[in-house]
C-alpha positions, -999 to 999 in steps of 0.1 A, spaced: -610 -544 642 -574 -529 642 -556 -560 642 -582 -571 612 -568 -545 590 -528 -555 592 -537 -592 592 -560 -586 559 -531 -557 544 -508 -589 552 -526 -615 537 -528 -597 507 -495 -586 501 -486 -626 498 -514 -633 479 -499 -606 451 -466 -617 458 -473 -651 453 -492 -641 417 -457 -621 406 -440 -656 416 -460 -675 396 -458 -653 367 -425 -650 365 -421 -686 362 -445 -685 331 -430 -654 314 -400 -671 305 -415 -701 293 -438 -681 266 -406 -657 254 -390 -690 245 -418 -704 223 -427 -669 211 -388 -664 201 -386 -701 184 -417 -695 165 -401 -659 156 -365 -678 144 -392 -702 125 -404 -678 105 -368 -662 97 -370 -692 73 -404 -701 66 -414 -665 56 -382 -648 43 -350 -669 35 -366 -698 22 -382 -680 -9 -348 -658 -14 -330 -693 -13 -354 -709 -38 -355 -676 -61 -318 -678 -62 -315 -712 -75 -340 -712 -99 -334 -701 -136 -347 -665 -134 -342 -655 -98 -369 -626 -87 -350 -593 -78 -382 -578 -63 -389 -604 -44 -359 -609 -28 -353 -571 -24 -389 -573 0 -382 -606 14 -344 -590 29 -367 -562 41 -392 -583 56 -363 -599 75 -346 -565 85 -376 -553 102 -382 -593 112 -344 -592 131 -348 -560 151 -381 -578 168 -365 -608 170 -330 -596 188 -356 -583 223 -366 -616 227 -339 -625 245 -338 -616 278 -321 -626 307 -337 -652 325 -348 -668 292 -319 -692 289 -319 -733 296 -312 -728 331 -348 -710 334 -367 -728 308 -350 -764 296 -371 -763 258 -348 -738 248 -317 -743 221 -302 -709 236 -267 -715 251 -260 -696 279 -231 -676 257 -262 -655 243 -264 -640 281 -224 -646 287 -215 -629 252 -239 -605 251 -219 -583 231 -204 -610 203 -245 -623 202 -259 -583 197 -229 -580 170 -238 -617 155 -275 -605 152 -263 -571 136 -244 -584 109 -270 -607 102 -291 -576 98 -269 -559 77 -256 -590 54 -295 -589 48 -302 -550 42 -272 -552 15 -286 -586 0 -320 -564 -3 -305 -532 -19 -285 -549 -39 -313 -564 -53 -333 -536 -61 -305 -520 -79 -307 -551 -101 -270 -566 -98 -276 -602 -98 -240 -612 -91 -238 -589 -62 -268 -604 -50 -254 -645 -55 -224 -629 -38 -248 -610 -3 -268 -648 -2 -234 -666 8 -226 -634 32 -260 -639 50 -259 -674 50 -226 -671 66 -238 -642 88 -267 -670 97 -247 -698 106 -222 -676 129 -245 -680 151 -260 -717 152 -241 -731 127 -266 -745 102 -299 -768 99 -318 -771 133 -296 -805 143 -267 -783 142 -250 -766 175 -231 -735 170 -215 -711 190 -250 -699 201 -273 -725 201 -271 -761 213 -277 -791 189 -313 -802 185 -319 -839 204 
């Protein structure tokens, strides 16, 4: 019965070690899709309708003053979802480039400005100043692309080109 116990204390320290094995080789995987589908709706819910406001005839201070707020509080969640061990060496569907990890200080500051390009886009637009606001667009947009440089097929300092 006493060498039961050890062989059983054994046997079931692997088994739990083998489980934290195997999930750390899933974790990864899901932070990737969770953070493309997060960049996604960067687009799809926020800057697309400031983009299309902007162009249009009468461009919608209000919305574009909650739309840059939306994205503010959309940035800060987005930034944490890029740990290490999330990069293409760990999980090859990923666009990251390793300089996210490498960088880590130029990527933080990247996402930062981004954040702030789009807080000043938003007040801006609540205090009404339309040319202020054409004027925080072309910021953010650049504070966008400092990053990955453009449309999805595009590379950029941070992300690699889409195949």
């Amino acid at each position: 019965m006493t060498r039961i116990v050890p062989a059983f204390v054994l046997a079931a320290s692997l088994a739990l070690s083998a489980a934290q094995i195997s999930f750390a080789q899933t974790a990864p995987a899901e932070i990737v899709k969770e953070r493309q589908h997060a960049m996604e709706q960067n687009w799809t819910e926020y800057y697309r309708d400031i983009a299309q406001t902007l162009r249009s005839g009468s461009p919608d201070l209000t919305l574009v003053a909650t739309k840059a707020a939306g994205a503010v509080d959309h940035l800060k969640k987005l930034a944490q979802l890029f740990p290490p061990g999330t990069g293409r060496d760990v999980v090859p569907t990923t666009r990251a480039k390793p300089e996210v990890w490498t960088q880590r200080a130029d990527f933080e500051a990247a996402m930062t400005a981004l954040a702030d390009a789009t807080k000043t886009l938003g007040d801006d637009a609540k205090k009404g100043d339309l040319e202020k606001v054409k004027a925080d667009w072309t910021n953010t947009a650049k504070a966008c692309g400092a990053c990955h440089g453009g449309p999805k097929r595009a590379g950029g300092k941070f992300r690699f080109e889409e195949q």
